[in-house]
Every structure is written in C-alpha cells, then in structure tokens.
C-alpha positions as CSV (number, residue, x, y, z in Angstrom):
1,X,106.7,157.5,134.6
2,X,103.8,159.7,134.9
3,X,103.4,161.6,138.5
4,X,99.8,162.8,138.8
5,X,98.7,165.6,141.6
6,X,96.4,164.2,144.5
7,X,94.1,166.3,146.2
8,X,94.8,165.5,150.0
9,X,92.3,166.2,153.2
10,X,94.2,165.4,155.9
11,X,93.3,165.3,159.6
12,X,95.7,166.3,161.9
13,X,95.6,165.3,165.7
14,X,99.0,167.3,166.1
15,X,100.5,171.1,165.3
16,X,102.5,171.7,162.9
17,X,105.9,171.0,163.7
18,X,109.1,173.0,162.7
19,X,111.0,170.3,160.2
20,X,114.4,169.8,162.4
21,X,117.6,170.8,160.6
22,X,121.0,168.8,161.9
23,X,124.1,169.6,160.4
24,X,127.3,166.9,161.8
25,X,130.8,168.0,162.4
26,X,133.4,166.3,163.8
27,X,137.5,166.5,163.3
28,X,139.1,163.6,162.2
29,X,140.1,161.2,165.3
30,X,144.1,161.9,166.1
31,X,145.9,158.0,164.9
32,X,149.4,157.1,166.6
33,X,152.1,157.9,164.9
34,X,154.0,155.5,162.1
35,X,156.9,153.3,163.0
36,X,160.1,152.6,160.3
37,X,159.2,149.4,158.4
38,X,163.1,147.9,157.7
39,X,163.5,146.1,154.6
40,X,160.9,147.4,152.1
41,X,160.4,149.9,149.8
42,X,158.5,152.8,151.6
43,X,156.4,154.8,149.5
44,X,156.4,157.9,151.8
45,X,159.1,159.3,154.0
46,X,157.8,158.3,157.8
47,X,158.6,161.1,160.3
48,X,156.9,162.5,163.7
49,X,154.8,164.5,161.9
50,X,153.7,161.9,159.8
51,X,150.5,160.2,160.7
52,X,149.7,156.8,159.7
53,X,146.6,157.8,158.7
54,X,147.8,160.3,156.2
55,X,150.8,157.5,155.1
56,X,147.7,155.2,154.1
57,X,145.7,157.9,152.3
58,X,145.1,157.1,148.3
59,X,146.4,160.4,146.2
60,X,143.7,159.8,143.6
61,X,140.5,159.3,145.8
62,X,141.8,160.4,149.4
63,X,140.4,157.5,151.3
64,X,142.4,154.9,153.4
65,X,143.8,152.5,151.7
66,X,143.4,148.4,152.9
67,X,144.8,145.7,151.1
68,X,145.3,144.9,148.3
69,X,147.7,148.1,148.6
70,X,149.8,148.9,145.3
71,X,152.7,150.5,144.7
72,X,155.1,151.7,141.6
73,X,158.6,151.0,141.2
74,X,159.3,154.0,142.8
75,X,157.2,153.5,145.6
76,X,154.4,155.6,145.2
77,X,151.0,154.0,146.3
78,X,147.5,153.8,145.2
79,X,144.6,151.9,146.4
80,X,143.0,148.8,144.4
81,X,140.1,150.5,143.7
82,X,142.0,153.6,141.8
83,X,144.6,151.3,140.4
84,X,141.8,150.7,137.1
85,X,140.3,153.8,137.2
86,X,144.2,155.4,136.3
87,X,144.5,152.7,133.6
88,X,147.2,151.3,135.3
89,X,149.2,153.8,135.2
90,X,150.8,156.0,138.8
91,X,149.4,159.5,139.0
92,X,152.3,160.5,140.7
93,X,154.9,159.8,138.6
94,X,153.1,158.3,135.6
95,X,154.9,154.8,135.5
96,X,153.3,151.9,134.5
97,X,151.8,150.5,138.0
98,X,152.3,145.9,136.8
99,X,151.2,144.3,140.4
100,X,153.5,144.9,142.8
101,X,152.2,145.2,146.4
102,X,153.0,147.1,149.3
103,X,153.2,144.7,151.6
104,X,154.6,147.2,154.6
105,X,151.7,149.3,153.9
106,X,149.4,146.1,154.0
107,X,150.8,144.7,157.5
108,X,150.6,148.1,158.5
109,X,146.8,148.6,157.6
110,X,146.0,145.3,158.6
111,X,147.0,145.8,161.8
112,X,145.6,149.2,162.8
113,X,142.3,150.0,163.9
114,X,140.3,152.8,162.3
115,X,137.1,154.7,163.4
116,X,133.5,153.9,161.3
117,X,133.5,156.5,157.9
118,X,130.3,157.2,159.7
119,X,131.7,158.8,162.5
120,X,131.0,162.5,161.5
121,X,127.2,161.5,161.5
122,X,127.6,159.9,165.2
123,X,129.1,156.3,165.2
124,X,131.7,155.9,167.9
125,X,132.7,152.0,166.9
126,X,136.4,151.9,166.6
127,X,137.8,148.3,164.7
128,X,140.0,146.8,162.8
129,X,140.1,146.9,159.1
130,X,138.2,143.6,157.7
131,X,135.4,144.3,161.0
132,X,135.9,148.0,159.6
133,X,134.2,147.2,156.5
134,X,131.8,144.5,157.8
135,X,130.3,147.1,160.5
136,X,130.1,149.6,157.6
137,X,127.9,148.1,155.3
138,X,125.2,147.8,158.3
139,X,126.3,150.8,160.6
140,X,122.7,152.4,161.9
141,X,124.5,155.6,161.8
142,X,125.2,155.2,157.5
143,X,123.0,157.7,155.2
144,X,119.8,157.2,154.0
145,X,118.7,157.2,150.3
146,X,116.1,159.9,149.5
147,X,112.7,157.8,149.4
148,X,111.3,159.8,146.5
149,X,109.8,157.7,143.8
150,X,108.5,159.8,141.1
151,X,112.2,159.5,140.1
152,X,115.8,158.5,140.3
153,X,117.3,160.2,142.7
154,X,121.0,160.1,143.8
155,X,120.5,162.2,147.0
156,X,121.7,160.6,150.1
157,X,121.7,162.0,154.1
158,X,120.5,161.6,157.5
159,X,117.0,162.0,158.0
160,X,116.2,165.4,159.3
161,X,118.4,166.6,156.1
162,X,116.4,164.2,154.0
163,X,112.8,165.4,155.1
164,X,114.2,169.1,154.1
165,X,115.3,167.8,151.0
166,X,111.9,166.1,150.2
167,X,110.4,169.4,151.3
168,X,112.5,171.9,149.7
169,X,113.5,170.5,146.4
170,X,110.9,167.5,145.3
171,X,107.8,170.2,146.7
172,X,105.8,166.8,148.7
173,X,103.1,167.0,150.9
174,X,103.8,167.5,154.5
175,X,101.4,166.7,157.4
176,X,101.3,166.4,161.1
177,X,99.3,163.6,162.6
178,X,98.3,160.2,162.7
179,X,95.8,160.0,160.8
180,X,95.0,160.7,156.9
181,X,92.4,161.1,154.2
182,X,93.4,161.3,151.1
183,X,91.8,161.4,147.3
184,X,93.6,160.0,144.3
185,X,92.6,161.1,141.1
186,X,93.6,160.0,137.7
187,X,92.0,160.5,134.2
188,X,91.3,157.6,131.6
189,X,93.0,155.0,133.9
190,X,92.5,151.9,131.5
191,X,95.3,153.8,129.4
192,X,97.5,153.9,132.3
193,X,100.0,150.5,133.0
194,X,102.4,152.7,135.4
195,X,101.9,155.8,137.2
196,X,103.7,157.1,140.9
197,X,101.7,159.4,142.5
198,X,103.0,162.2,144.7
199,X,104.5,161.1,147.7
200,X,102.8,162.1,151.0
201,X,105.0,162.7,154.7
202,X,103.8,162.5,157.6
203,X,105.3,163.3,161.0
204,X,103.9,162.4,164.0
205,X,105.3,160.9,167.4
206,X,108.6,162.2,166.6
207,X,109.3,160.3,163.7
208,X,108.4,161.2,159.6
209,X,106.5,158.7,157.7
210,X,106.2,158.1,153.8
211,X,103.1,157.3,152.0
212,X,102.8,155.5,148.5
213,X,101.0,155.0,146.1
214,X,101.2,153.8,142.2
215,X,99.8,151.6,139.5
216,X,101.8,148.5,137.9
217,X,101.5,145.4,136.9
218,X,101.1,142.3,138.8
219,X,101.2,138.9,136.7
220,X,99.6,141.1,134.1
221,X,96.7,142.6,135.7
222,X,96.7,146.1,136.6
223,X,96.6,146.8,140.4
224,X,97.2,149.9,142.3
225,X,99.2,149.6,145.8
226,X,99.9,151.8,148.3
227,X,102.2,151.6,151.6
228,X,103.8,153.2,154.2
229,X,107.8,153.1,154.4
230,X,109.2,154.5,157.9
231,X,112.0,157.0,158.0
232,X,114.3,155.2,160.0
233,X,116.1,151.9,160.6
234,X,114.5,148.8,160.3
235,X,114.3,147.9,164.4
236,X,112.9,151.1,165.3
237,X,109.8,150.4,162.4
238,X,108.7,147.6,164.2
239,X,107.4,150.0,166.8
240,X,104.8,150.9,164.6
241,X,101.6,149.8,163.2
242,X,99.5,151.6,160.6
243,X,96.4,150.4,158.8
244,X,95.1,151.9,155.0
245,X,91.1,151.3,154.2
246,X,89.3,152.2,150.7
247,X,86.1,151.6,149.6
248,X,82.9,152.9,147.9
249,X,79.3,151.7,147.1
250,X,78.9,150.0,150.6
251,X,82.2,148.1,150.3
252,X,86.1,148.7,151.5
253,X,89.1,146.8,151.9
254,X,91.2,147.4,155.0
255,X,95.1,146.6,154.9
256,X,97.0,146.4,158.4
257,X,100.6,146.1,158.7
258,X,104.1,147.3,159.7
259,X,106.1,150.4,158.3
260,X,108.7,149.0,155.8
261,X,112.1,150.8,157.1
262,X,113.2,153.4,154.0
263,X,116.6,151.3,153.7
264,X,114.2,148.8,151.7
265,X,114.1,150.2,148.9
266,X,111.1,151.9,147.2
267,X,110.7,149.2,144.1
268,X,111.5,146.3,146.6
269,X,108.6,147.0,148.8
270,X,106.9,147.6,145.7
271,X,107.5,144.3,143.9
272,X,107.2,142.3,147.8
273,X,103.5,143.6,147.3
274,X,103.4,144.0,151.2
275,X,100.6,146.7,151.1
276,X,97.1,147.6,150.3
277,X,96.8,146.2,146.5
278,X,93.6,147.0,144.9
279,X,92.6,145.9,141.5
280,X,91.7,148.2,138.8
281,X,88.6,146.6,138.7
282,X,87.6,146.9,141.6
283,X,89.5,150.6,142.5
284,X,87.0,151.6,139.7
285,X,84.2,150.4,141.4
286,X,85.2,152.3,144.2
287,X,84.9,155.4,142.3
288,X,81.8,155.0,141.5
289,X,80.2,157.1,138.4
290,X,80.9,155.1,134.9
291,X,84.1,154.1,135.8
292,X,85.8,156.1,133.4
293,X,88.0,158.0,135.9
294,X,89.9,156.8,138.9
295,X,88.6,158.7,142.5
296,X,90.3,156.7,145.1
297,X,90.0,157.9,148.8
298,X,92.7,155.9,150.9
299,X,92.1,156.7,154.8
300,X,94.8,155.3,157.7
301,X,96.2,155.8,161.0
302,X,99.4,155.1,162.5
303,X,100.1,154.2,165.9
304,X,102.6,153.3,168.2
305,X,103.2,149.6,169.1
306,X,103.2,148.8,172.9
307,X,106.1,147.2,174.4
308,X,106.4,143.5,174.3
309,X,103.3,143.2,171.7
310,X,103.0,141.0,169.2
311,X,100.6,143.0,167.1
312,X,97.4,141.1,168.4
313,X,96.8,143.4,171.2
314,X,97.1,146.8,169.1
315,X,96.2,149.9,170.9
316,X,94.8,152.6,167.6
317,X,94.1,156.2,168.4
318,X,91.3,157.3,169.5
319,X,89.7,153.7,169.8
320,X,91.6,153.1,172.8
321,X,90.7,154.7,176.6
C-alpha cells in the first residue's frame, strides 16, 4: 500500500497544545480469603495466606481462570484456553491433561466476583464472572487500537498514550484547531488502484481528531474518500459535527457528517463509505491542468454539537454570533 506525503496548510484558531502523557497504576484489589472445599481433589494447598485470586491463577498465562477449569490427575490446574496451546499436556508435572474438570475450582469461580481487567486504566465495576466477561468486551475504560492506516499495526492504549505513539513513532501531522486546509498530491494517479495517504491529527476542544484519506475501489471505479474518525468512544462522537469541501474550476462538493468513533475500525468506515467520496474523474477535474496529476485541496471544520440537537440546528465556528 503506497503512503504518499501531503503538503498540509492548516489554519489554526487554537495554540499549540502540550500532547498529555497519562501513565495508570493501580495494585491489584485485595479478594477474601479461600475456604476448604471437602470432597475433591484440590489442586493447590488453601491456607490464610492463600488468596483465592492467586488459587484461580493459570501457571501458563497468569490470568484467572473461569470455567471450563481443568485439572491433571494430580491436581494441578490450567485454564481452557492454555489447555491446547500445552498440547494437552500439564506444565507442571508433564502428565497427560484427558478432560477432567475442576469442578471445586469452577463453583468457586462461579461464585466470586472479580474487578473489570480494565481496572488499572480506571474502571471501578466489580461483577460476577459470566457479567465479568460481558462488561469486558464493551467496558469504555478497554484500550484503543492505534488508528494508523498506512499499515498494520498491533499497538493498543488509551488515548493520550496513543496520540504520543502516533506522534513519536508513525511521525503524523499534528495540528491545533478546528479548522483545516489541506493539499493532496499524487503523481500519475490512473496507475494508482490503492494508495493511504498520511494521516492528519487534530486536537482541538479537548479532544484529538483523525483525518483520512485514500484511493480504492468502489464497484470497480476508482474513488478517493476521506473522513474523520474521533478519538474516543462512540457516545462522546456524537457531540461532534465536522464538514470536508473540495472543489476546483467553479465547482465543489461538500460532505457533512458525524466523527466515526476510532473503535470502528479504519477499513470498516472505509468500506461503510460514510465520507466525502470523490471520483477519480471528477477529483481530476478538480485539479485542474491536464489531468495528469492528482492536486486535491480538502478544507473542513469541526464543531461542537449543542445539547439536545438533532444536527438541523448546527452552530459552525466562526459562522455563528
């Protein structure tokens, strides 16, 4: 995937802002102590100074364990997960695992309730083990994936980490303010199916913004789209508005719509097309010249919704008293 340089212009109604830095600590929550379960094989010896926490604990990947729990014939334990990735076989003492199940440990896990894996990065929710992993896979406090698209990246955090690491390590363009101007360049374009520009940042009313733009294919014609992706949760996007406008030779198309949250993924967005699509066509009439070379200039603003709006009554800066 090609990633072409863009020459950006961009008009600031802000200062410069120092990028926040946040770094989370927390010690693990203190869990009551374990009880003697009568009549089963234990896998660990359960004394006061024995959490139950650290009784449920996998040896091979250190996490809790929930059921399905399993356990050796000598009563060492391993989660389900772990259980394929040793082959079957206990790390501990190297017996072959078959399928027996810990069903103390089970009744035991079932039973207690266990803070969010979140909550070193802020989330106080406290619940049982099947609400444990429900609330999980939607907790607001859960780490973002970095919204870089020029390529695969495995980096995940919270966001003032993430706008460092988009900074500091992938080199994008940061820029204060609500509004932008920016020129996209790209040689011999007819040659070009799929290209990911640089992605643009922008941070203004307290919150960082992400600014796309790329050339695919759509039903088989080539288009170029660009959209904005908020860096944040989905219910705090809907506070915004932005709008994108391009044009040339007397004409321009204007795009208005909400921030897609950066938990949508950059290709979803993508292929949902809900952005400023231009044609190739057309993008190259924009450019004017012999339309031989792709000179796009993409201007927008974002703004903040007011409360209770439905988006009719929009209030854009500096077009508003």
């Amino acid at each position: 995937m090609d990633i072409d340089n863009i020459e950006c212009v961009s008009t600031s109604d802000v200062l410069d802002e120092e990028i926040p830095r946040h770094h989370h600590r927390q010690k693990n929550p203190q869990v009551p102590k374990s009880h003697n379960v009568n009549n089963v094989v234990v896998p660990l010896a359960i004394n006061s100074t024995t959490s139950v926490h650290e009784l449920l604990e996998c040896p091979v990947c250190t996490n809790s364990m929930y059921p399905p729990i399993h356990q050796c014939h000598n009563g060492h334990t391993i989660c389900s997960t772990c259980k394929t990735r040793v082959h079957n076989r206990c790390p501990t003492c190297r017996q072959e695992l078959g399928d027996i199940r810990c069903l103390a440990l089970e009744k035991v896990a079932e039973s207690l309730e266990f803070p969010c894996k979140y909550f070193s990065l802020g989330c106080p929710g406290i619940f049982q083990y099947y609400n444990k992993l429900k609330h999980e896979a939607v907790c607001n406090f859960r780490p973002y994936n970095c919204p870089y698209a020029g390529s695969e990246c495995s980096i995940v955090g919270d966001i003032p980490f993430l706008v460092s690491h988009l900074r500091d390590d992938h080199k994008v363009d940061m820029h204060s303010g609500y509004t932008f101007n920016h020129r996209y360049v790209k040689s011999n374009p007819r040659e070009v199916e799929n290209a990911t520009w640089m992605l643009t940042v922008f941070n203004c009313y307290g919150q960082y913004f992400c600014l796309h733009f790329e050339a695919f294919q759509l039903s088989m014609a080539p288009v170029y789209l660009a959209f904005l992706r908020f860096m944040g949760d989905e219910n705090d996007a809907r506070n915004y508005r932005y709008s994108l406008e391009v044009g040339g030779n007397g004409r321009k198309l204007i795009w208005e719509g909400t921030p897609r949250s950066i938990r949508d993924g950059h290709r979803k967005v993508r292929d949902s097309h809900d952005g400023l699509i231009i044609q190739r066509n057309m993008a190259l009439f924009f450019s004017g010249g012999d339309r031989k070379e792709l000179k796009l200039r993409v201007t927008g603003r974002i703004w903040k919704e007011p409360p209770n709006s439905d988006g009719s009554n929009v209030c854009i800066p500096n077009l508003c008293g």
